[in-house]
C-alpha atoms as one frame of an Amber mdcrd trajectory, in Angstrom:
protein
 131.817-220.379 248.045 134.232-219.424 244.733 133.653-221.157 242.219 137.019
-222.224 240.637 138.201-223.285 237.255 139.096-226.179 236.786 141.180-228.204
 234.171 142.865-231.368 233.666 146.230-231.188 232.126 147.000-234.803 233.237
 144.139-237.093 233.640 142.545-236.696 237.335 140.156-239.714 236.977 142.800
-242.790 236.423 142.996-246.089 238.134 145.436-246.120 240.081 144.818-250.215
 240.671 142.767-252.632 238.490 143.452-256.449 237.834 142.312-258.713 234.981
 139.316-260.280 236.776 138.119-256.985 237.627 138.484-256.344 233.793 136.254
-259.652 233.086 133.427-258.441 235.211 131.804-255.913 232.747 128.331-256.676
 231.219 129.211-254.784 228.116 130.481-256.665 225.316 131.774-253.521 223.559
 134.763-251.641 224.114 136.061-250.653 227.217 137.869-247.616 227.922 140.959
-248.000 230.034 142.836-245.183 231.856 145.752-246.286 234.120 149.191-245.425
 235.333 151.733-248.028 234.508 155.237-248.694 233.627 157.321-249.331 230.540
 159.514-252.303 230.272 162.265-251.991 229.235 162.309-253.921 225.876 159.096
-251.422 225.049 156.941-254.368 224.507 154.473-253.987 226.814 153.387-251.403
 229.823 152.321-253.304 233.775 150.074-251.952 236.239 150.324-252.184 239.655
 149.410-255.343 240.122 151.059-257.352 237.646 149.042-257.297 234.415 150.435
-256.664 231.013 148.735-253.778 229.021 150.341-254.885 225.675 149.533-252.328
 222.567 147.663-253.922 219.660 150.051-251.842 217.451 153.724-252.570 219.194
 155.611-250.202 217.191 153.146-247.430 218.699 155.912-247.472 221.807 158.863
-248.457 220.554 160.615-245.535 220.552 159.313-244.130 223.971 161.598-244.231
 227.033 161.582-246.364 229.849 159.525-244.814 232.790 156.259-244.440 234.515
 153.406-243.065 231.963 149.625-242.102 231.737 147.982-245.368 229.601 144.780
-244.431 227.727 143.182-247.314 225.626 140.268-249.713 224.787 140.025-253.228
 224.791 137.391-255.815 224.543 136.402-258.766 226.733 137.895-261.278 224.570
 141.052-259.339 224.811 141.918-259.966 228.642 143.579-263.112 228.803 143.483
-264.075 232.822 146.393-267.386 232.650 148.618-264.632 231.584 147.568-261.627
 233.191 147.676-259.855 230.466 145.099-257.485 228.055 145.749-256.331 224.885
 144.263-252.942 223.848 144.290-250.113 221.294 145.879-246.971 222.280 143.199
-244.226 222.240 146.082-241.450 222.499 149.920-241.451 222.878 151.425-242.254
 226.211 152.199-239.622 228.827 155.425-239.708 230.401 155.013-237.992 234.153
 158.266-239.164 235.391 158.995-236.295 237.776 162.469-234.398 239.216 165.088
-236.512 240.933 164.562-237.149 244.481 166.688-235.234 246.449 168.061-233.527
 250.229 168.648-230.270 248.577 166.340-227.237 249.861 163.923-225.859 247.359
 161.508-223.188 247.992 158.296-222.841 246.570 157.322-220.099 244.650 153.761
-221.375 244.915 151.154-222.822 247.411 149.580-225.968 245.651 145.582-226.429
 246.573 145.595-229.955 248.695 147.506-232.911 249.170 144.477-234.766 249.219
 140.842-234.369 247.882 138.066-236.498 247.838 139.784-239.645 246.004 142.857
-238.094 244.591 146.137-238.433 246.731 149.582-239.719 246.580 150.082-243.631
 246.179 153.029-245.530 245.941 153.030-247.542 242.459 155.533-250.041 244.225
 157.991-249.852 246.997 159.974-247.637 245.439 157.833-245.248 243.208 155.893
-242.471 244.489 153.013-241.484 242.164 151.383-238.096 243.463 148.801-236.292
 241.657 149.539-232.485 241.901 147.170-230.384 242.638 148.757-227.097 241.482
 147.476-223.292 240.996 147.873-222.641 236.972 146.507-219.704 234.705 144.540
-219.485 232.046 141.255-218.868 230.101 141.708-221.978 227.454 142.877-225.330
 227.908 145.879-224.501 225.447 146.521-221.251 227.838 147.020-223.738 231.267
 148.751-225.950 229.721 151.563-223.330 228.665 151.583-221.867 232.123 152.177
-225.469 233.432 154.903-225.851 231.264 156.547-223.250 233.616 155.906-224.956
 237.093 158.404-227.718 238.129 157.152-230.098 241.310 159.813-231.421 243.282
 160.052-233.794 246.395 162.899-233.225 248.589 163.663-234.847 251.755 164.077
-233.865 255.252 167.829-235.259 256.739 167.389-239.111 257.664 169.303-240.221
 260.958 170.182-243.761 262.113 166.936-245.358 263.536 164.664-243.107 261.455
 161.119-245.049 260.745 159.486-242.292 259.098 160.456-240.577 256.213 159.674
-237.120 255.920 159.255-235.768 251.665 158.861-231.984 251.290 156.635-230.869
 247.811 157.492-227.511 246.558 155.882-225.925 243.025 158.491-224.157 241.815
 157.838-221.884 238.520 160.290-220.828 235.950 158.420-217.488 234.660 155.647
-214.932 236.120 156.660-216.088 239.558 154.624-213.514 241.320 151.293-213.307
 239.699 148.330-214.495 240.830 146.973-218.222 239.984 143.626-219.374 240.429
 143.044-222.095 238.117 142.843-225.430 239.636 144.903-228.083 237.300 145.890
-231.649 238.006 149.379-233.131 237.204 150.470-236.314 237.667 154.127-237.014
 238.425 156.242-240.008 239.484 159.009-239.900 241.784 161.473-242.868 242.386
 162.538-243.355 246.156 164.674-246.544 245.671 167.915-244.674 246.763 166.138
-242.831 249.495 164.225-246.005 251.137 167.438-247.761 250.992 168.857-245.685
 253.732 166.322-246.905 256.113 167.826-250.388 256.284 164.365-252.104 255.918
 163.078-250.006 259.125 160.726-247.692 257.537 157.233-246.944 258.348 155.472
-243.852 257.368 156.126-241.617 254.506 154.861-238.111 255.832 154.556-235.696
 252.477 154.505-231.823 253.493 153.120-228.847 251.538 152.034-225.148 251.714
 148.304-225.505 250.585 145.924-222.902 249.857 142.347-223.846 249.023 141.571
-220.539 246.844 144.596-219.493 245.105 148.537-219.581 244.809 149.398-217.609
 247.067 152.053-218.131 249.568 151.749-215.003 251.654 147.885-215.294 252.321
 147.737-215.422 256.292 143.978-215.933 255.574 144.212-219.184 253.680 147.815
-220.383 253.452 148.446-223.100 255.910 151.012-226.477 256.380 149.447-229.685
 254.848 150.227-233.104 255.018 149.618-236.528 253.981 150.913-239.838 255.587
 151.419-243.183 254.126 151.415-246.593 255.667 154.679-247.810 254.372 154.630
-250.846 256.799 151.248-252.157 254.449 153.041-252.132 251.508 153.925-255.720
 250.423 155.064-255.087 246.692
């Protein structure tokens, strides 16, 4: 089999759900490292993770002047800083927030100019934060021999999730993902790279009435490269999600 390159632009390996007890569980006294998608509030006081608890910085003015949003939280904190009556743990911010707050959610048509490499892999796959926020971790073809290199060719790829037209009795929304690049459109792209984005789907549940189901993402995938005319490898992937299981 090919061996592949493989970077991480945006972190691959972060919890995507964690609570405070699970936090009080570890043997080590010393720090703990701490990588998790959350959201800003909107005072910039503190960040929450999906199920409720409070990341709040050690430093506050560290976020004050970031905006509201869904970001990338890297940090450490020790035992004596999770605090379980208020479901909250302060840490230190081992880098700056990343903001992955993705394109608006819309029903216009985009084509792709590129086949991503899976919808799912192993445990990486799309997740909804809450009810209304889609988090999905794309798994997009980049270029590259440096990590400086990718991360200026990612710079030129856009992800957006369209939808498919939603009728009257609809249970099952249908979300299109299509990598869409800006520059170098047609060469080829073999570098596997990992980029977290956010999507908010308030508007778009909304016209469901409270009926919906399943959330069905679509894709071109291609496990070796980008390439969207490769009869060989190219195919239509998917990925559901259990909407009717989601209680927050």
């Amino acid at each position: 089999m090919k061996q592949m390159k493989f970077f991480l632009v945006a972190w691959m390996v972060v919890v995507m759900g964690m609570s405070v007890t699970s936090c009080m569980k570890g043997e080590d006294n010393g720090p703990q490292n701490l990588s998790v998608i959350a959201r800003l509030d909107y005072y910039n006081s503190s960040f929450k993770m999906m199920d409720g608890t409070k990341l709040v910085p050690t430093d506050p003015s560290s976020i004050m002047l970031l905006n509201s949003g869904m970001y990338i939280v890297n940090g450490q904190y020790n035992q004596e800083d999770v605090n379980v009556s208020t479901a909250s743990i302060t840490l230190t911010l081992t880098s700056t927030p990343t903001k992955i707050d993705g394109a608006a959610v819309t029903s216009m048509e985009q084509t792709p100019d590129a086949a991503i490499y899976a919808l799912d892999y192993q445990n990486v796959y799309p997740f909804l934060f809450d009810k209304n926020t889609l988090i999905v971790p794309a798994m997009i073809w980049s270029k590259g021999t440096t990590n400086a290199e990718v991360a200026e060719d990612v710079k030129k790829h856009t992800v957006y999730i369209t939808y498919d037209e939603i009728k009257e009795g609809d249970t099952e929304l249908v979300l299109n993902l299509n990598d869409v690049i800006s520059e170098d459109k047609t060469e080829k792209r073999e570098v596997l790279t990992i980029v977290h984005q956010s999507y908010d789907l308030a508007s778009v549940i909304a016209q469901f009435d409270g009926k919906l189901k399943k959330i069905t993402i679509k894709a071109k995938i291609n496990g070796t490269n980008n390439k969207l005319d490769d009869a060989n490898y190219t195919k239509d992937g998917k990925f559901e999600i259990d909407y009717s299981k989601i209680t927050q």
